[in-house]
C-alpha positions in Angstrom: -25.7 112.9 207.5 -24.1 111.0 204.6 -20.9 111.0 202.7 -21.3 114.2 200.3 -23.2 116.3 202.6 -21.5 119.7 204.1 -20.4 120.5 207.4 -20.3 123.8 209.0 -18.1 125.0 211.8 -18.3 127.5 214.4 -15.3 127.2 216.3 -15.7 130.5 218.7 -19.6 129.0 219.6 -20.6 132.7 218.6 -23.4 131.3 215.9 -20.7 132.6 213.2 -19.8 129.8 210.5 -16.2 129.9 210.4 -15.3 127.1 208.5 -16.7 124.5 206.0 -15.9 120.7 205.1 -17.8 117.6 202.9 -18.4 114.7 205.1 -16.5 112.3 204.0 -18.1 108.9 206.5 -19.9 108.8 209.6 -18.5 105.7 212.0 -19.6 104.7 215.1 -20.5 108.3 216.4 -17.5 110.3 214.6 -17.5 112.4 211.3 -15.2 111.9 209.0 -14.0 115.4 206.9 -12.8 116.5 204.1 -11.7 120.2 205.1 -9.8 122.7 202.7 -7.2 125.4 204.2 -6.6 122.9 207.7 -3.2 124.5 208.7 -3.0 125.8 205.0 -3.6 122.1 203.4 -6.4 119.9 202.2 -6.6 117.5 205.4 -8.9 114.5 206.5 -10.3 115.8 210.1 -12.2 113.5 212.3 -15.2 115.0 214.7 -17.3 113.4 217.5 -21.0 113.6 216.1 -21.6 115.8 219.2 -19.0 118.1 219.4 -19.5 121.8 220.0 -17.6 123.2 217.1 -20.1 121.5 214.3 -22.6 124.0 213.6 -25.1 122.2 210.9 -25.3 120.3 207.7 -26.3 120.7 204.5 -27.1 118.4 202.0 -26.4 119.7 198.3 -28.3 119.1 195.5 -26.1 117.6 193.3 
């Protein structure tokens, strides 16, 4: 994944998106987010590349 690309959550682990975000940078092993509606505010978030609550990527075709 690269800076652009979007991430999807699934934060119950039921194989139900629940959340999106643009990857913002991917250092050493962590992701790097832009998320919308993150406690009701735009907000940087910061994932390890293996956690359970990233569902996928997408690249767009921009």
């Amino acid at each position: 994944m690269t800076a652009g690309d979007i991430i999807f959550f699934d934060w119950g682990n039921d194989g139900t998106i629940d959340h999106v975000g643009i990857v913002e940078s991917v250092t050493n092993g962590v992701v790097n987010t832009i998320e919308g509606n993150s406690g009701d505010k735009v907000a940087r978030r910061s994932y390890s590349m293996g956690s359970d609550s990233i569902y996928g990527y997408s690249v767009p075709a921009y």
